[in-house]
BALOBA-1460 file (C-alpha; in Angstrom, 3 decimals):
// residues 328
<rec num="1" residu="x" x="65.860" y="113.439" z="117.123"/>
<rec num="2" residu="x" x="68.553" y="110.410" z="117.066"/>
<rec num="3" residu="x" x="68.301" y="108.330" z="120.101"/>
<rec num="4" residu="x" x="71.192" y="106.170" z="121.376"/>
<rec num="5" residu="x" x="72.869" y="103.359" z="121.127"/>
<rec num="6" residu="x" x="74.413" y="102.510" z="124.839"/>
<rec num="7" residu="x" x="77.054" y="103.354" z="127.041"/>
<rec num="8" residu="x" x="78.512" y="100.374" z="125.079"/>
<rec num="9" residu="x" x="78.628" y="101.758" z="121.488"/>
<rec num="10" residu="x" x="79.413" y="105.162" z="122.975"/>
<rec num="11" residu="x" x="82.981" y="103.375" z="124.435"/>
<rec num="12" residu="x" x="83.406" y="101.968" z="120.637"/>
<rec num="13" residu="x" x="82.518" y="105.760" z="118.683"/>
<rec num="14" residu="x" x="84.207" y="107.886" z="121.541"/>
<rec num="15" residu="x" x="87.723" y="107.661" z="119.670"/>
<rec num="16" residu="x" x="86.417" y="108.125" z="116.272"/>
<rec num="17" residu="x" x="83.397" y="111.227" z="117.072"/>
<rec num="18" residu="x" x="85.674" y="113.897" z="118.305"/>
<rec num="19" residu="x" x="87.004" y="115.683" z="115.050"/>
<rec num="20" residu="x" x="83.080" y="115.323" z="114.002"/>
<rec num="21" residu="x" x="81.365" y="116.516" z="117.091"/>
<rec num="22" residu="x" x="83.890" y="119.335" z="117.761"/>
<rec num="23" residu="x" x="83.346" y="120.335" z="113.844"/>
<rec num="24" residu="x" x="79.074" y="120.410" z="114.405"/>
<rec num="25" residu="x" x="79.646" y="122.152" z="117.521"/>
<rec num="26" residu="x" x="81.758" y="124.842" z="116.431"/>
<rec num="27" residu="x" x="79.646" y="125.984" z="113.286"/>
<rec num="28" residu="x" x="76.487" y="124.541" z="113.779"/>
<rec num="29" residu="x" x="73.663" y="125.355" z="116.164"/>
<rec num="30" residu="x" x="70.691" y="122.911" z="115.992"/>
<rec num="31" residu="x" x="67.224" y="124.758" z="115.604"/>
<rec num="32" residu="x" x="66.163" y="121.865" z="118.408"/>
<rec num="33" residu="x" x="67.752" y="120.247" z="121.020"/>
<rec num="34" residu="x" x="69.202" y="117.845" z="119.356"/>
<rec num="35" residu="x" x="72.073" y="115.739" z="120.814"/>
<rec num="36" residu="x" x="72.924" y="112.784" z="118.686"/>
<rec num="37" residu="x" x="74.958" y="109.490" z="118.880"/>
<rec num="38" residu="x" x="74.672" y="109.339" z="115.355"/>
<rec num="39" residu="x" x="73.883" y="112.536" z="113.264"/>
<rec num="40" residu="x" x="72.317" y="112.918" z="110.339"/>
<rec num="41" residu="x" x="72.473" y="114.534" z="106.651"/>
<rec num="42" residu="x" x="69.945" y="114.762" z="103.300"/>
<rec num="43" residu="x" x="71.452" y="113.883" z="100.208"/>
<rec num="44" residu="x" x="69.765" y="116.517" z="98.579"/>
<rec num="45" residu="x" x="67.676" y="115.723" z="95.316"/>
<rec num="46" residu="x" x="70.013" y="117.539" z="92.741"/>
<rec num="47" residu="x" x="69.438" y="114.378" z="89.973"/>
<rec num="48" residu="x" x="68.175" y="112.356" z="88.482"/>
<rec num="49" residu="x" x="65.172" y="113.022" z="85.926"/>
<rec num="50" residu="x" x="62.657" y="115.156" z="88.089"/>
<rec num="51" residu="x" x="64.968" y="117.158" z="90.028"/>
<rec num="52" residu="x" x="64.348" y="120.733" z="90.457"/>
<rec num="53" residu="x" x="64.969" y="123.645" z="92.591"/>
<rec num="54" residu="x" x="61.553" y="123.127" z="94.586"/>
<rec num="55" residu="x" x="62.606" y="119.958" z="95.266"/>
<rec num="56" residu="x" x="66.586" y="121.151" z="96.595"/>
<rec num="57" residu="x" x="64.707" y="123.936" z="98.970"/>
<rec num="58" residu="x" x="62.218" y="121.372" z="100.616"/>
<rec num="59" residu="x" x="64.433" y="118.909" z="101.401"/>
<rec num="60" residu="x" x="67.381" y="121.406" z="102.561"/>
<rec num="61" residu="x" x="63.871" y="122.803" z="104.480"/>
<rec num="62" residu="x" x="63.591" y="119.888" z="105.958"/>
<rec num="63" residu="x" x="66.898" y="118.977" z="107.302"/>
<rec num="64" residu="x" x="67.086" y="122.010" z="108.989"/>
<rec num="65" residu="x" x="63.467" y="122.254" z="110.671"/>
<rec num="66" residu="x" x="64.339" y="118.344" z="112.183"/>
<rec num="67" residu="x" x="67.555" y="119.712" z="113.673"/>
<rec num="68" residu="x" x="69.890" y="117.828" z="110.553"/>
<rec num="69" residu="x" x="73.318" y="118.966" z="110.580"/>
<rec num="70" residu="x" x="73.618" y="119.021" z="107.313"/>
<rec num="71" residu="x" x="73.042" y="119.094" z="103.434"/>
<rec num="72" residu="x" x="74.767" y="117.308" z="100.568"/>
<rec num="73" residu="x" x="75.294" y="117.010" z="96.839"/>
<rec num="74" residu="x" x="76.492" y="114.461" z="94.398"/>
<rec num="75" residu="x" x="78.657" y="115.306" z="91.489"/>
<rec num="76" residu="x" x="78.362" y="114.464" z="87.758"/>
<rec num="77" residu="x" x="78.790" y="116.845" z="85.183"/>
<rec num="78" residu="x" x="78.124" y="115.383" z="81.446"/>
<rec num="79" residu="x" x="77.788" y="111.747" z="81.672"/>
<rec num="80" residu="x" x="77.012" y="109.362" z="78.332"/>
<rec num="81" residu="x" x="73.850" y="108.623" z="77.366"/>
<rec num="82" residu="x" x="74.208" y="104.799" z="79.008"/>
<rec num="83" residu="x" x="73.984" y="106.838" z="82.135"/>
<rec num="84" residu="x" x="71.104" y="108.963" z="81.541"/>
<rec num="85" residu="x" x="68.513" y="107.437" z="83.809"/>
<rec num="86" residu="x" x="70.482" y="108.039" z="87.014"/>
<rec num="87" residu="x" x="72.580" y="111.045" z="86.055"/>
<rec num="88" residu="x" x="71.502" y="113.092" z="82.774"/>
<rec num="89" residu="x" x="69.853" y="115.706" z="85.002"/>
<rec num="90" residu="x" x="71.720" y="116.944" z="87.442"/>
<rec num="91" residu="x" x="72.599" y="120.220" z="89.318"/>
<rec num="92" residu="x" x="76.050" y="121.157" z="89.755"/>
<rec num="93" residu="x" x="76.865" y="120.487" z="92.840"/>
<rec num="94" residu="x" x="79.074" y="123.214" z="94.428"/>
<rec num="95" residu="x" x="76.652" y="125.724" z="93.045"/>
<rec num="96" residu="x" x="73.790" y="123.861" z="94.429"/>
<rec num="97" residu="x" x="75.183" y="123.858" z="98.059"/>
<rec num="98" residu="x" x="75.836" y="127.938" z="97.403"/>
<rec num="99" residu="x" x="72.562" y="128.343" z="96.564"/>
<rec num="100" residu="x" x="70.995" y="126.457" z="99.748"/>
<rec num="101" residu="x" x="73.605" y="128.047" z="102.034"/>
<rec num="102" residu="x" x="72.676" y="130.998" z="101.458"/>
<rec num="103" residu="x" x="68.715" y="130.315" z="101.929"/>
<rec num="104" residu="x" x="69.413" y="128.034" z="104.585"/>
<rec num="105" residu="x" x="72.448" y="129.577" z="107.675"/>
<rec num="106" residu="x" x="72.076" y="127.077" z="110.071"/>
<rec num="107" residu="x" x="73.073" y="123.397" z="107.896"/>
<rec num="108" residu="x" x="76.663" y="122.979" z="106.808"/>
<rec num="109" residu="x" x="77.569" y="122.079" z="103.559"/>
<rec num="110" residu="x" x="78.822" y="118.944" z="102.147"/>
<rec num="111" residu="x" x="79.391" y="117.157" z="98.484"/>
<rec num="112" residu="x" x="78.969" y="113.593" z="98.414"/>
<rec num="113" residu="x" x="81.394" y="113.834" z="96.728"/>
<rec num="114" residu="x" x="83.129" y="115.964" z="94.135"/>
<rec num="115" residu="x" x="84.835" y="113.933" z="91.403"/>
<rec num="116" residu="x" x="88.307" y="115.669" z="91.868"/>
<rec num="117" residu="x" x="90.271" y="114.507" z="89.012"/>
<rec num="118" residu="x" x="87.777" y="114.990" z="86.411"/>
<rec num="119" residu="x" x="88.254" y="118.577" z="87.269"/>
<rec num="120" residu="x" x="90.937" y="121.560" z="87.124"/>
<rec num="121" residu="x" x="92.073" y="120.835" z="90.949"/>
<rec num="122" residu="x" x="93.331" y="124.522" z="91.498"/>
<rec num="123" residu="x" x="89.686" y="125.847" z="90.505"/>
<rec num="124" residu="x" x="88.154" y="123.727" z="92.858"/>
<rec num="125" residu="x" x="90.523" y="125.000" z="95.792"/>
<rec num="126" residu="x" x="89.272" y="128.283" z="94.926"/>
<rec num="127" residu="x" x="85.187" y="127.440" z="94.556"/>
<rec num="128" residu="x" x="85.303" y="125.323" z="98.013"/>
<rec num="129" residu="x" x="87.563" y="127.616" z="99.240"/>
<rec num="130" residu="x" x="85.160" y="131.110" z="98.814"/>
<rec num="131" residu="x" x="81.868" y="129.056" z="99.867"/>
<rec num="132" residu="x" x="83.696" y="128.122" z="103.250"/>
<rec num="133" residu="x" x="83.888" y="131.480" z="103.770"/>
<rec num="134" residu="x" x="80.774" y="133.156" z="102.190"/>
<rec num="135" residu="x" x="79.204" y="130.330" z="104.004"/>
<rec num="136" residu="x" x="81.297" y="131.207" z="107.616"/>
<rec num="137" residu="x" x="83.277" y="127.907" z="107.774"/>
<rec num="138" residu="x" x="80.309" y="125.533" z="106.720"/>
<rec num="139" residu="x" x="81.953" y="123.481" z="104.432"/>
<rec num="140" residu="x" x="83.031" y="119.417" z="104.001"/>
<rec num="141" residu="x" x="84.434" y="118.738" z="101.133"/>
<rec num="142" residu="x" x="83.879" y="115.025" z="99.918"/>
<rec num="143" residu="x" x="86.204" y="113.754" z="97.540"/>
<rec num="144" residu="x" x="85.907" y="110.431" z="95.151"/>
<rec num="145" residu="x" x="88.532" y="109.502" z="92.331"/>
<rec num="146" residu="x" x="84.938" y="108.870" z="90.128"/>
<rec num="147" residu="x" x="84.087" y="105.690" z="88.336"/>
<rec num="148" residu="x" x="82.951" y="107.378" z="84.569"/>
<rec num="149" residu="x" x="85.594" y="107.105" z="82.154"/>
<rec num="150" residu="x" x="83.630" y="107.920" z="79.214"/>
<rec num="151" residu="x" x="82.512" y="111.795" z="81.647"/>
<rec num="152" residu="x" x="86.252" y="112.128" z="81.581"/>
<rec num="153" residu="x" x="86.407" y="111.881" z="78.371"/>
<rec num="154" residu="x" x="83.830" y="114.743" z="77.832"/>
<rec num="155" residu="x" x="85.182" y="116.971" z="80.513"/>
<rec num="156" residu="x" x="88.554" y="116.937" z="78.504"/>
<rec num="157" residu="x" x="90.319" y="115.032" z="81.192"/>
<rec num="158" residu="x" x="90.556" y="110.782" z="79.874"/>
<rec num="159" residu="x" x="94.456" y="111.309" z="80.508"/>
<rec num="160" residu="x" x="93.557" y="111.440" z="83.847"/>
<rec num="161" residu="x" x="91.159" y="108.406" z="84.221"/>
<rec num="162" residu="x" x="94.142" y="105.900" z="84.907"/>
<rec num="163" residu="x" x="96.137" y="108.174" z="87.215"/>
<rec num="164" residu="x" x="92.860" y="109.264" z="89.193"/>
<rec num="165" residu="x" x="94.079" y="108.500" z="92.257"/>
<rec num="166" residu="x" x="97.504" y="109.744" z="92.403"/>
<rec num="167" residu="x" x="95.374" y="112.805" z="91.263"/>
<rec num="168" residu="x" x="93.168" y="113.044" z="93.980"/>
<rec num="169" residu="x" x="96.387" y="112.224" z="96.300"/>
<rec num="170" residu="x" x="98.220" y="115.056" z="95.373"/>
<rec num="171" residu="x" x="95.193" y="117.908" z="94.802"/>
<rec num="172" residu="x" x="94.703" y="116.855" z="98.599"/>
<rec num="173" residu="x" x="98.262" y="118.181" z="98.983"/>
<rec num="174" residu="x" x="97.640" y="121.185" z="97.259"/>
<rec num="175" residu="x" x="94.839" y="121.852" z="98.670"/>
<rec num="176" residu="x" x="96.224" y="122.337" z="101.900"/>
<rec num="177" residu="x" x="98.863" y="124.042" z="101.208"/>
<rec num="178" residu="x" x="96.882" y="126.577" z="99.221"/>
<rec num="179" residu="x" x="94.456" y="126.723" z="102.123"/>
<rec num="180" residu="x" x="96.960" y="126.881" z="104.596"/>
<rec num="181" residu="x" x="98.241" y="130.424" z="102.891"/>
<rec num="182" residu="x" x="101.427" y="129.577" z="101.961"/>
<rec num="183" residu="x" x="103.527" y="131.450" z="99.174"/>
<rec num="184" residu="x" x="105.847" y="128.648" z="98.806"/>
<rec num="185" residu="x" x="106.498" y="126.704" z="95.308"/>
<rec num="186" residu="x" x="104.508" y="123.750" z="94.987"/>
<rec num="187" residu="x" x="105.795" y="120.837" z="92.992"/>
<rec num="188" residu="x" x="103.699" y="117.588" z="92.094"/>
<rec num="189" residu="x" x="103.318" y="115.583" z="89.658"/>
<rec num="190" residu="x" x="100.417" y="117.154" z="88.252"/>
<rec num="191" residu="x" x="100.410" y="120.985" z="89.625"/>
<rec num="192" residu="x" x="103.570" y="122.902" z="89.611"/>
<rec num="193" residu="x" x="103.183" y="126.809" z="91.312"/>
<rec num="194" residu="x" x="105.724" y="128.822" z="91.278"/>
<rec num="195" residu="x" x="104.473" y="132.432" z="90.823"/>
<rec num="196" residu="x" x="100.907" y="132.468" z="92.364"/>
<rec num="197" residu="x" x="98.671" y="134.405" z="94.803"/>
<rec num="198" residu="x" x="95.696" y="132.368" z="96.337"/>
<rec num="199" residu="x" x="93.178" y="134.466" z="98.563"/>
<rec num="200" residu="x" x="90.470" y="134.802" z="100.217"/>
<rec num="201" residu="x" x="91.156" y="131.699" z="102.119"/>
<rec num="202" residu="x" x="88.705" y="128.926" z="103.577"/>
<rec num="203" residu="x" x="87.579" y="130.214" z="106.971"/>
<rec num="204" residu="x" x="89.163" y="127.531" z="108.650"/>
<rec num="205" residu="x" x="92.199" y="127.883" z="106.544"/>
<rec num="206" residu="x" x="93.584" y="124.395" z="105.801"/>
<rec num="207" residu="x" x="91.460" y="122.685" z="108.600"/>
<rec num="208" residu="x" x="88.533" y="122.939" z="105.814"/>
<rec num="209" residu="x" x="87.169" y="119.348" z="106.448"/>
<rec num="210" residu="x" x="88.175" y="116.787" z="103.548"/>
<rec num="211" residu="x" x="86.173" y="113.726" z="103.420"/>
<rec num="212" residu="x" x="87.586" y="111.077" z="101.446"/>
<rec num="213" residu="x" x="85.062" y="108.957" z="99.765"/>
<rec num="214" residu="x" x="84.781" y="105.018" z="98.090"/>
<rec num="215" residu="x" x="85.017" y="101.722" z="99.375"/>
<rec num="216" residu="x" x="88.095" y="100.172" z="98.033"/>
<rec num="217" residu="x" x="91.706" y="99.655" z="99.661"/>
<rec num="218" residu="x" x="93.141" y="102.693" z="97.861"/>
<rec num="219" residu="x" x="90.052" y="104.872" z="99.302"/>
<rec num="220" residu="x" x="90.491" y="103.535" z="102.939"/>
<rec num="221" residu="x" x="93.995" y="104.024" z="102.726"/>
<rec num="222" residu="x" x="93.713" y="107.091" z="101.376"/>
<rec num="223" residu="x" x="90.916" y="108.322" z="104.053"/>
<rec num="224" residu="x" x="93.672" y="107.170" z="106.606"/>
<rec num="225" residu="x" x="96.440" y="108.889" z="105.547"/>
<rec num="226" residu="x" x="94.809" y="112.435" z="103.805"/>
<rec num="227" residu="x" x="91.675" y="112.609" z="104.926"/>
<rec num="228" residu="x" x="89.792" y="114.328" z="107.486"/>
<rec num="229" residu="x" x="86.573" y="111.880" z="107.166"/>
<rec num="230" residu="x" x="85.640" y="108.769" z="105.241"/>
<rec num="231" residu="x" x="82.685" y="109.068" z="103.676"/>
<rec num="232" residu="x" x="81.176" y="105.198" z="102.361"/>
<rec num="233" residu="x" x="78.401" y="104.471" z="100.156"/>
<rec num="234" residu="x" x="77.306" y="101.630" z="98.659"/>
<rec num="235" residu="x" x="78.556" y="99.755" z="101.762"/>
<rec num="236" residu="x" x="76.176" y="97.946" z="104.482"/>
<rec num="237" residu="x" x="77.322" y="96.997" z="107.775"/>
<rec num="238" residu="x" x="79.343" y="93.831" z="106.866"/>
<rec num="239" residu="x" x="81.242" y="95.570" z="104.316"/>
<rec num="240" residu="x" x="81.721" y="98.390" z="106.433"/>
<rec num="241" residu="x" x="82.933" y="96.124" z="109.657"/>
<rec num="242" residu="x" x="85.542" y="95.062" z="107.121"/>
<rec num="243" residu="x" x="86.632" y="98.452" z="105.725"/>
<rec num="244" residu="x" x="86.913" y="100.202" z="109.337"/>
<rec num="245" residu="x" x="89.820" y="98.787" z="110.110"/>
<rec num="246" residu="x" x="91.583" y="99.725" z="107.011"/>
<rec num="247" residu="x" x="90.889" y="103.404" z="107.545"/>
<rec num="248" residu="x" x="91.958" y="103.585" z="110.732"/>
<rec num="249" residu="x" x="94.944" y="101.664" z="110.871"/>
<rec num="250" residu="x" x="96.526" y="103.470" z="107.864"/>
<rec num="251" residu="x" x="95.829" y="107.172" z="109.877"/>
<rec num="252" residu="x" x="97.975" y="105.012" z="112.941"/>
<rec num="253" residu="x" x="100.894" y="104.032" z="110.436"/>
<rec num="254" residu="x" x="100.589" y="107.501" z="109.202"/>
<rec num="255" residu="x" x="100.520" y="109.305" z="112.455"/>
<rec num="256" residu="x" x="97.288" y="110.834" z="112.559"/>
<rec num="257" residu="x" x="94.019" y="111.124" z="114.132"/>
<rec num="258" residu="x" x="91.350" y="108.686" z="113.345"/>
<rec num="259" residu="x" x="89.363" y="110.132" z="111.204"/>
<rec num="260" residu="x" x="85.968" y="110.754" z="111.719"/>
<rec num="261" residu="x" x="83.343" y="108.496" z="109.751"/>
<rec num="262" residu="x" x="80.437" y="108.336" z="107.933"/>
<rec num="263" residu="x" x="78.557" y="106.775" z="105.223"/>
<rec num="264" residu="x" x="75.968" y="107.379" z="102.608"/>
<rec num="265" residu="x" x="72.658" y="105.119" z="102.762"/>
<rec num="266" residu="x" x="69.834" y="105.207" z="100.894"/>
<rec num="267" residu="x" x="66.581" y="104.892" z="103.028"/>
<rec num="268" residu="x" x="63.724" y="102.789" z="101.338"/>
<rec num="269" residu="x" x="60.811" y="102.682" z="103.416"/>
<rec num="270" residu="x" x="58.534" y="99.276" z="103.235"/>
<rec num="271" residu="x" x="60.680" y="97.489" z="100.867"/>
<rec num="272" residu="x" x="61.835" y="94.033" z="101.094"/>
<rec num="273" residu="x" x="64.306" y="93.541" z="98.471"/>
<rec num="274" residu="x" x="66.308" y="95.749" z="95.628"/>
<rec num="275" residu="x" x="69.198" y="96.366" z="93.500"/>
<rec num="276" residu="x" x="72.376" y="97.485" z="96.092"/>
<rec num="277" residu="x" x="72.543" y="98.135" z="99.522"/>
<rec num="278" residu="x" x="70.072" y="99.924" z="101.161"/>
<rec num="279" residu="x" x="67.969" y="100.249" z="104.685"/>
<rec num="280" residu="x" x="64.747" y="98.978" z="103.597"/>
<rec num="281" residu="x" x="61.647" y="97.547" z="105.074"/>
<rec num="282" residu="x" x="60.137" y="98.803" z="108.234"/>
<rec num="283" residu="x" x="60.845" y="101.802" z="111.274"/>
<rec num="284" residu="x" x="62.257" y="98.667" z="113.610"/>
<rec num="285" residu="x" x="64.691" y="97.163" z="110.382"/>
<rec num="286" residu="x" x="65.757" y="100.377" z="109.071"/>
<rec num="287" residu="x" x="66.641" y="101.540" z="112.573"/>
<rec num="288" residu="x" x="68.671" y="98.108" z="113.439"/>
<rec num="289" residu="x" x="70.632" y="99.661" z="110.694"/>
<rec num="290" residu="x" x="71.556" y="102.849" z="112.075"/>
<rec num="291" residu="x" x="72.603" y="100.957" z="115.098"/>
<rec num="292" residu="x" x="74.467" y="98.712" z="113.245"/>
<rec num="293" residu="x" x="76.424" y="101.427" z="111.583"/>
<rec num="294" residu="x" x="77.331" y="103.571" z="115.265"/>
<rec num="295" residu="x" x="78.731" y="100.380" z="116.900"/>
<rec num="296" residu="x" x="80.739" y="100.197" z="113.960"/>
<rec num="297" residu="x" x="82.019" y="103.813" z="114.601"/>
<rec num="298" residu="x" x="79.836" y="106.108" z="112.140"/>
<rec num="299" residu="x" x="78.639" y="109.057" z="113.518"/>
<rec num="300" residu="x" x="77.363" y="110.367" z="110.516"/>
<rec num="301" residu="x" x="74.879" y="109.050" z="107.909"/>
<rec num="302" residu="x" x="73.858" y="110.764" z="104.826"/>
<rec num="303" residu="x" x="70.296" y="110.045" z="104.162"/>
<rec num="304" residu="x" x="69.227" y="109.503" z="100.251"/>
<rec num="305" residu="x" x="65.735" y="109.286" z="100.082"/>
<rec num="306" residu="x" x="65.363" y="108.072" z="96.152"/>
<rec num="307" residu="x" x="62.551" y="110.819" z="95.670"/>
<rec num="308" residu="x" x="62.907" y="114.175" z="93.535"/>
<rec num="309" residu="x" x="59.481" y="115.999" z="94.387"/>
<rec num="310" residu="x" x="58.928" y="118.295" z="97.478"/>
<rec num="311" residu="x" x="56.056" y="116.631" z="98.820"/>
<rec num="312" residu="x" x="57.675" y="112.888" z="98.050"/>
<rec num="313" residu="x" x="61.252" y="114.212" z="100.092"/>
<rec num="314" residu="x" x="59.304" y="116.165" z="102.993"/>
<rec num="315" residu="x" x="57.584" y="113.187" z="104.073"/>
<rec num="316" residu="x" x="60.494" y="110.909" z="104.069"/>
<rec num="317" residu="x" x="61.890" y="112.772" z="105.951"/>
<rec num="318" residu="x" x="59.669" y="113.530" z="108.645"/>
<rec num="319" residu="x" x="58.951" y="109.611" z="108.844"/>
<rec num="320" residu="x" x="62.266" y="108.853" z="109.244"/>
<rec num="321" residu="x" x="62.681" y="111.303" z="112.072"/>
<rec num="322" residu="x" x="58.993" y="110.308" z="113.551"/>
<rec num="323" residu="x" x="59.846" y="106.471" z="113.552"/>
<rec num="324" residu="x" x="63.369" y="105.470" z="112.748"/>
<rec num="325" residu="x" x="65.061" y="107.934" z="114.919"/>
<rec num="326" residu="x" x="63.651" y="107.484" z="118.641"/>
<rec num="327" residu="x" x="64.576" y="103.886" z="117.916"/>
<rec num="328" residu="x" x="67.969" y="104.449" z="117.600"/>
């Protein structure tokens, strides 16, 4: 369905695709031949007002029929009312991606992405850790330090708000070695195990995929140095030219592989202008876009459509993949 960008762009991505490609490859078989320079995901419609299970199916429907790789959810749990127009409804996310996995074998799984420290960090290993393997090793888990101080507040966790992302560094940490099987005592600053059994396991053990999402320093360092994947949003090209750098320099200082990248975009066909970043306008613009992004490295792009109904999230989809993608 994706087309390519050039022997050119392939020379700039090669370095950055392989944990990616070798991840698709290994737990994913396309339901057409599908062979992309970039690949591509469905933020599924789990919020806002007008989100329903109908919706969720048809667009995890979709994703699969056009040879997707995957599905993803975004995370809120109780928000204030200031926030109700974007997040008041929502699905949970981890039980939303349970629920499609199961209907749907062939998409992996992804959350785009979990607010970690607004959570109990150990539960979370556990709940990512039994749909990787209910799901057979289907899972990336996307990971955000969250923006909501007044949701923290509700969720019983404001302490946490202004240590978020030594939080999210260290349940990183533990998640791995949790994941990784090991009986040993672990001692953080906010998690300290001495007498514990964790089983079943992820599938893949410790090499359960963990994308690190956001756009600031901390994030890109933080994708760098912990993370398996950075996962953007919010970001257009420029901004993500900038960011690119960050990421992968702090996995050299660190001693690790560059990890692979991706982004989250929302897709707004025939616009001209809007609040945010976004692709918007025509087939030809939005797909100068998706170029833009896989010179830049990105082999994967999370598509948010900005519609809740079946019919509304079907057809975006299918245009996208009838127009946009054999431009690529």
């Amino acid at each position: 369905m994706a087309g390519r960008t050039g022997s050119a762009s392939s020379a700039r991505t090669a370095s950055t695709r392989g944990t990616l490609d070798s991840f698709i490859t290994s737990t994913y078989t396309a339901a057409t031949d599908y062979d992309p320079e970039v690949d591509y995901g469905i933020a599924l419609p789990n919020f806002p007002a007008g989100a329903s299970f109908e919706g969720i199916e048809a667009a995890a429907e979709v994703a699969e029929r056009l040879g997707w790789s995957g599905v993803w959810t975004t995370d809120h749990v109780i928000v204030n009312r200031a926030s109700t127009a974007e997040y008041g409804r929502i699905f949970e996310a981890i039980l939303s991606l349970a629920w499609v996995g199961a209907r749907h074998p062939k998409v992996t799984l992804g959350t785009s992405v979990i607010v970690v420290p607004q959570r109990n960090a150990v539960l979370l290993a556990k709940e990512l850790a039994t749909l990787d393997l209910l799901s057979g090793g289907r899972v990336i888990a996307g990971v955000g330090v969250g923006w909501n101080e007044k949701e923290f507040a509700n969720l019983g966790a404001a302490d946490r708000f202004h240590v978020r992302g030594a939080y999210l560094d260290e349940t990183i940490r533990l998640w791995r070695h949790l994941w990784a099987g090991s009986g040993e005592p672990f001692k953080g600053r906010f998690h300290q195990l001495e007498d514990y059994v964790f089983d079943p396991l992820p599938s893949r053990g410790a090499g359960l995929p963990i994308w690190v999402g956001g756009g600031s320093d901390a994030a890109c360092r933080r994708a760098g140095t912990l993370g398996d994947g950075w996962h953007a949003s919010a970001l257009g090209p420029p901004g993500y030219a900038k960011r690119v750098p960050q990421v992968l320099a702090a996995a050299q200082a660190a001693g690790r592989p560059a990890p692979a990248l991706s982004a989250r975009v929302r897709i707004r066909f025939d616009e001209t202008s809007g609040d945010g970043y976004a692709m918007r306008g025509t087939a030809e613009q939005i797909a100068a876009e998706v170029r833009a992004f896989a010179e830049l490295g990105a082999t994967m792009l999370v598509l948010s459509f900005g519609v809740t109904d079946p019919e509304g999230i079907v057809a975006a989809a299918e245009r996208f993949a009838r127009e946009v993608a054999p431009l690529v």
